[in-house]
C-alpha positions in Angstrom: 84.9 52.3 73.9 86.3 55.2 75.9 87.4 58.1 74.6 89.0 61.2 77.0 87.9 64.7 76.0 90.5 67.2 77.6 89.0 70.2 79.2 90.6 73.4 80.1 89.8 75.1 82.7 89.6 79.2 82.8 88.8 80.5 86.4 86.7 83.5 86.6 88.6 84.7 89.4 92.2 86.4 90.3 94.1 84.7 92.7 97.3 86.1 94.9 99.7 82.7 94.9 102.1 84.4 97.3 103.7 87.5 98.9 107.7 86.9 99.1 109.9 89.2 101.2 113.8 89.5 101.5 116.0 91.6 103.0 117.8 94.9 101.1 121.6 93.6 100.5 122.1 97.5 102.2 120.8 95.9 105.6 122.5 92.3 105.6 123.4 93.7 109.3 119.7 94.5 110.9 117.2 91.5 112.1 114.0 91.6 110.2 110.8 90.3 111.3 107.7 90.0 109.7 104.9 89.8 111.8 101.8 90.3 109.6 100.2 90.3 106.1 96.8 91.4 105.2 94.8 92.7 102.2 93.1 95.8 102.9 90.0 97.5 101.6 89.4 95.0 98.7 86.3 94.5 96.9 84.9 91.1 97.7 81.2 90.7 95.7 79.9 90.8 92.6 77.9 89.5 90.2 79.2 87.7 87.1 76.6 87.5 83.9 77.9 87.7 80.6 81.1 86.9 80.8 81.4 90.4 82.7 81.6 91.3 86.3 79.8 93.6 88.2 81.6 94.4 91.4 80.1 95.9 94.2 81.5 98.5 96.0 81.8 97.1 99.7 85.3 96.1 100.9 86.7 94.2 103.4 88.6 96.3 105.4 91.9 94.0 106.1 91.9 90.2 105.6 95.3 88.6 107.3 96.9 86.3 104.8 99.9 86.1 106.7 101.6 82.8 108.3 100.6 82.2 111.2 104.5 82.5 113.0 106.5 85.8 112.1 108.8 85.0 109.2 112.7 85.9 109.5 113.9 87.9 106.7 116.6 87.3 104.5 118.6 87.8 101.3 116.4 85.3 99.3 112.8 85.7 98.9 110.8 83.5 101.7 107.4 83.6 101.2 105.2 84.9 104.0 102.0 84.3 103.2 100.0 81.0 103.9 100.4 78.3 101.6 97.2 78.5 99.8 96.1 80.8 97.1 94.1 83.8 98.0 91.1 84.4 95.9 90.5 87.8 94.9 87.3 89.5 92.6 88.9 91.0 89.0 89.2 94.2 90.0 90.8 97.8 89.0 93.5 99.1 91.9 92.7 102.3 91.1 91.5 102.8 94.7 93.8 104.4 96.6 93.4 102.3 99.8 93.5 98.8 98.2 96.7 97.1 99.1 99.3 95.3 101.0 99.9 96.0 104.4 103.1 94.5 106.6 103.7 94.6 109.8 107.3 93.7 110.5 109.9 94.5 113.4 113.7 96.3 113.1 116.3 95.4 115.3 119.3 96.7 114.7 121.0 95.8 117.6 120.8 98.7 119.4 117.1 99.6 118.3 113.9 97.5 117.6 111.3 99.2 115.8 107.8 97.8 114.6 106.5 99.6 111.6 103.6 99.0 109.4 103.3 100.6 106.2 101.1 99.9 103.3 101.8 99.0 99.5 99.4 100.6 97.4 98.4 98.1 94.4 97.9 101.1 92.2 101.8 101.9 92.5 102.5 97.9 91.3 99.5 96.6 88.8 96.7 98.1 87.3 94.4 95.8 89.2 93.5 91.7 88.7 92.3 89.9 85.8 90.4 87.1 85.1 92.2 84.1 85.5 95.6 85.3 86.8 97.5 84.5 89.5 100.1 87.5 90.9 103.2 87.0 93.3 104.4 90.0 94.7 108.2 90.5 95.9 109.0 92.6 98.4 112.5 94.2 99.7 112.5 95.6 102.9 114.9 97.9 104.0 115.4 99.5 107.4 112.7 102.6 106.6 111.4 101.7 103.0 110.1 98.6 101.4 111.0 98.2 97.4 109.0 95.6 95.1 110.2 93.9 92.0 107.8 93.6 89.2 105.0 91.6 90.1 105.0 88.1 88.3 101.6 87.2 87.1 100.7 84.2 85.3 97.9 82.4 83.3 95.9 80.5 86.0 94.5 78.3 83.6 97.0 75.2 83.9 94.4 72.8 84.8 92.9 70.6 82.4 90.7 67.6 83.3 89.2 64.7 81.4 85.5 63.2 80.5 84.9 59.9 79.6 82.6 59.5 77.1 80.9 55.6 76.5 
C-alpha cells in the first residue's frame, strides 16, 4: 500500500523574485535605458542554529542581478532583473548602505545622461524575513526614481510528497 504524506516546505532564507521598472507617465516623451542592477553592501553569512540566525557582519559590496542586455523602459513594469530568484540572508536594512543600485541612461532627445543612484532598503522594508520573497517596483523619472510598495509574499508554496510502503 502507498500512502503520500504532503510536506511543506519553509525556506530559511529571503529571496528577491524580481526588480520591475517603468517609466513616470510625466516622462512618456524621454528614452529610458536601464543598464545595470546590483545589490550592494549586503550581508551574505551566517550561521543558523536554533531556529535563529546569526549574521555576520561582512558584506558583499555590489552583486549585479541585472539582465544581461539594457532593458527599455516603459509605462508597464518590465522586469530587469535575471529570471531567477536571488537568495538573500534574513536580514534588518537598517544599514544605511544596503540597497538597490541602477544604472540607467536619459535621452531626451536633445540630452543623454547616465545616472546611477541608489535605493536605500531602509526607505522601502524593514529588512527580509524568513521565507519571503520581495518584488520591488520602480518608477523612474527623468532625475528621481519613485517605488510602489514592495509586494512580499510567503515563499513557502512548495509542497512535496513521501511515499510510505
Amino acid at each position: 500500500m502507498t500512502n503520500g504524506v504532503p510536506a511543506a516546505f519553509h525556506h530559511l532564507l529571503s529571496c528577491i523574485d524580481s526588480i520591475n521598472v517603468k517609466l513616470d507617465a510625466e516622462y512618456s516623451t524621454a528614452e529610458i535605458t536601464v543598464d545595470k542592477i546590483s545589490l550592494v553592501s549586503m550581508k551574505h553569512k551566517g550561521a543558523f542554529a536554533d531556529s535563529t540566525w546569526t549574521v555576520d557582519e561582512d558584506v558583499v559590496a555590489e552583486k549585479v542581478i541585472s539582465k544581461d542586455d539594457a532593458v527599455t523602459v516603459s509605462t508597464e513594469y518590465t522586469r530587469a532583473t535575471k529570471d531567477d530568484y536571488y537568495f538573500v540572508l534574513p536580514q534588518d536594512s537598517e544599514e544605511s548602505l544596503q540597497g538597490i543600485k541602477i544604472e540607467y541612461t536619459v535621452n531626451t532627445g536633445k540630452v543623454s545622461e547616465t545616472l546611477s543612484p541608489t535605493i536605500y532598503f531602509k526607505n522601502i522594508i524593514d529588512g527580509f524575513e524568513m521565507s519571503k520573497a520581495y518584488t520591488f517596483n520602480l518608477i523612474i523619472g527623468l532625475n528621481i526614481i519613485k517605488w510602489d510598495t514592495p509586494t512580499v509574499n510567503d515563499w513557502t508554496t512548495s509542497t512535496s510528497s513521501v511515499t510510505v510502503e
